[in-house]
C-alpha positions in Angstrom: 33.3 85.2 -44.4 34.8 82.5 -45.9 36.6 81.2 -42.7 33.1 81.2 -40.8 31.7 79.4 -43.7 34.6 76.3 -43.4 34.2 76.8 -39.5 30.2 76.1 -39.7 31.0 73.3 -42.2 33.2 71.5 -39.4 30.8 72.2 -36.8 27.6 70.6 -39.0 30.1 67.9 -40.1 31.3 66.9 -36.3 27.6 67.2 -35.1 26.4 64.6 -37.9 29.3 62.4 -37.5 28.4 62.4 -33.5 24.7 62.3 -34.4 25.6 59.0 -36.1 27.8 57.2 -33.4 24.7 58.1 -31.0 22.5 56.7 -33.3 24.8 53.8 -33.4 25.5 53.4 -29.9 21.8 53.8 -29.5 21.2 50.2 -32.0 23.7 48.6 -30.3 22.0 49.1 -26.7 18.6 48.6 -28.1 19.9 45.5 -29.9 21.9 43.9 -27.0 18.4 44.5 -25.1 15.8 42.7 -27.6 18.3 39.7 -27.3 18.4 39.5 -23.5 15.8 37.4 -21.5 13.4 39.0 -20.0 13.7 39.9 -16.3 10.8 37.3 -15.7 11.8 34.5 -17.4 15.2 35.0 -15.7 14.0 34.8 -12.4 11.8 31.6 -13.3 15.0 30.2 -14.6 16.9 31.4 -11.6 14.3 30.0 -9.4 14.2 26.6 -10.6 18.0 26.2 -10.7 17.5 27.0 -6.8 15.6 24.5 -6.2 17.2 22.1 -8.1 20.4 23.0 -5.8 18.3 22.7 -2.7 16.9 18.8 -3.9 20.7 17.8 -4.5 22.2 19.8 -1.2 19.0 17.6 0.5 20.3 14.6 -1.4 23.9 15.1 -0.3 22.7 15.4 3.7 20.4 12.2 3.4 23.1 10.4 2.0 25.6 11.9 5.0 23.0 10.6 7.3 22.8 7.1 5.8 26.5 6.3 5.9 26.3 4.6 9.5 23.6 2.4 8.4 24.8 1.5 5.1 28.5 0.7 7.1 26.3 -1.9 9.5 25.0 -3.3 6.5 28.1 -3.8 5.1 29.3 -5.2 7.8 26.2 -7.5 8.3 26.5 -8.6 4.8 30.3 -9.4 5.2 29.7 -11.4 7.9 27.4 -13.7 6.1 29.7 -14.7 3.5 31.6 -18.0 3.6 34.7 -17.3 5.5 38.0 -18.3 3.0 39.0 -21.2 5.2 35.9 -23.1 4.7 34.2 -21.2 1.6 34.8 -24.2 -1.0 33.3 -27.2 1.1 30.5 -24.5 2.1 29.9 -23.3 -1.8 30.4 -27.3 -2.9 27.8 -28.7 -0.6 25.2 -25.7 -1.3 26.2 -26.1 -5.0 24.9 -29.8 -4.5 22.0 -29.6 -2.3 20.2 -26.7 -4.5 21.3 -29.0 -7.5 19.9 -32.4 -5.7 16.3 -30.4 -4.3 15.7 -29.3 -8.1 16.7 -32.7 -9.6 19.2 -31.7 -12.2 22.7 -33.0 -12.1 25.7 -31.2 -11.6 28.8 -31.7 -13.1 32.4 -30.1 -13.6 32.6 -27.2 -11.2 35.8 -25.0 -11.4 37.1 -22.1 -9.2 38.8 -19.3 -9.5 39.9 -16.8 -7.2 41.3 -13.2 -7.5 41.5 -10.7 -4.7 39.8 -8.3 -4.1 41.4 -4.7 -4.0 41.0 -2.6 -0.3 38.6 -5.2 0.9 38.9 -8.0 2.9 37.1 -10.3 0.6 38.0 -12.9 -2.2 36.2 -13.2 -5.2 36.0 -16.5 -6.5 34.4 -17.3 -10.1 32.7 -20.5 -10.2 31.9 -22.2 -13.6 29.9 -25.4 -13.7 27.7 -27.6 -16.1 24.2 -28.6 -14.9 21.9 -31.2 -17.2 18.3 -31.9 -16.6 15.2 -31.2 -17.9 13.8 -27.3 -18.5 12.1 -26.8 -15.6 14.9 -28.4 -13.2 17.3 -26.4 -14.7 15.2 -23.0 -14.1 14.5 -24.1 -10.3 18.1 -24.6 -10.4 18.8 -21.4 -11.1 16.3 -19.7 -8.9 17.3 -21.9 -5.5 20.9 -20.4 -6.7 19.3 -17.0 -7.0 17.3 -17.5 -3.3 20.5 -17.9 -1.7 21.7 -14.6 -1.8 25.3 -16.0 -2.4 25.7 -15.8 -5.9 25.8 -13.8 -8.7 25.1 -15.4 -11.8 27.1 -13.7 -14.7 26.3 -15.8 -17.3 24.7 -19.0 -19.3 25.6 -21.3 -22.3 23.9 -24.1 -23.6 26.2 -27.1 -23.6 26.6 -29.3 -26.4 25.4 -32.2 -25.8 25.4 -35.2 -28.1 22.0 -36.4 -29.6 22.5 -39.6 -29.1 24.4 -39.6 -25.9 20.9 -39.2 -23.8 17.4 -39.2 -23.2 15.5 -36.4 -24.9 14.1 -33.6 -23.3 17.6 -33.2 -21.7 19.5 -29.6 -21.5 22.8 -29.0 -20.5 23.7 -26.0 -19.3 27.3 -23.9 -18.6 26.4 -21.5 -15.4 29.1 -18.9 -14.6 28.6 -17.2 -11.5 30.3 -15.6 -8.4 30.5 -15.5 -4.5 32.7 -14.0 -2.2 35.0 -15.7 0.7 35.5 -13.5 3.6 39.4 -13.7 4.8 40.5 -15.0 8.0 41.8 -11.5 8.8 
């Protein structure tokens, strides 16, 4: 008798034990569950990441399409730069006819060049100082702008000695850039 009794208490004591891994296998599953999305909200998720790859693949083939025209207006707007053998004397009397129509004076321009890389273009950073009044100055600027030749990078107010001219007077440090095309 005594062996069936330590046999039955194995038995009970192995069903228990796999009673309790079931019942935690059984939390495990039903936790891993509560924590997942629901299939609905997957789907809407799924759904919009879709179309969101659809817009950018559409994206992608309008762009692929556009390369031939944006080439010809590369190539358009290459052509109407200054070419490098005549850029300066082209740039100097722009420079001085926008500067003469607006009625400012222009003073102390200054190049420089640099290269630029896998292009047949040079860039060419042009500093100057214009004086006038306000509103020359500004017209100035925007007949520089209208030209479509220049980029203006920057402006300074000049010193300018009080008693050296007629008030009302700015003077202005305009740093800007245009682009040569080479002879190539």
């Amino acid at each position: 008798m005594r062996i069936d009794f330590t046999s039955r208490k194995r038995v009970i004591l192995a069903a228990v034990v796999l009673l309790v891994l079931a019942d935690v296998a059984l939390g495990v599953y039903s936790w891993r569950s509560a924590s997942a999305p629901p299939p609905e909200k997957v789907f809407t998720q799924q759904s919009l990441q879709l179309k969101l790859l659809r817009a950018d693949n559409d994206r992608a083939q309008k762009i692929r399409a556009d390369i031939p025209k944006n080439l010809k207006a590369y190539d358009q707007f290459e052509h109407s730069l200054f070419p490098a053998s005549s850029g300066y004397s082209s740039v100097t009397s722009e420079l001085d006819a926008v500067a003469r129509k607006s009625g400012v004076q222009l003073e102390g321009k200054s190049f420089k060049e640099a290269d630029v890389e896998k292009r047949a273009l040079t860039e060419v950073a042009v500093e100057a100082t214009v004086s006038g009044d306000y509103k020359n100055v500004i017209e100035f600027l925007n007949g520089l702008q209208r030209s479509g030749s220049y980029q203006i990078d920057s402006l300074n107010l000049a010193s300018e000695n009080v008693n050296k001219g007629p008030s009302g007077i700015i003077k202005v440090a305009v740093h800007f850039r245009t682009y040569f095309r080479s002879n190539a």
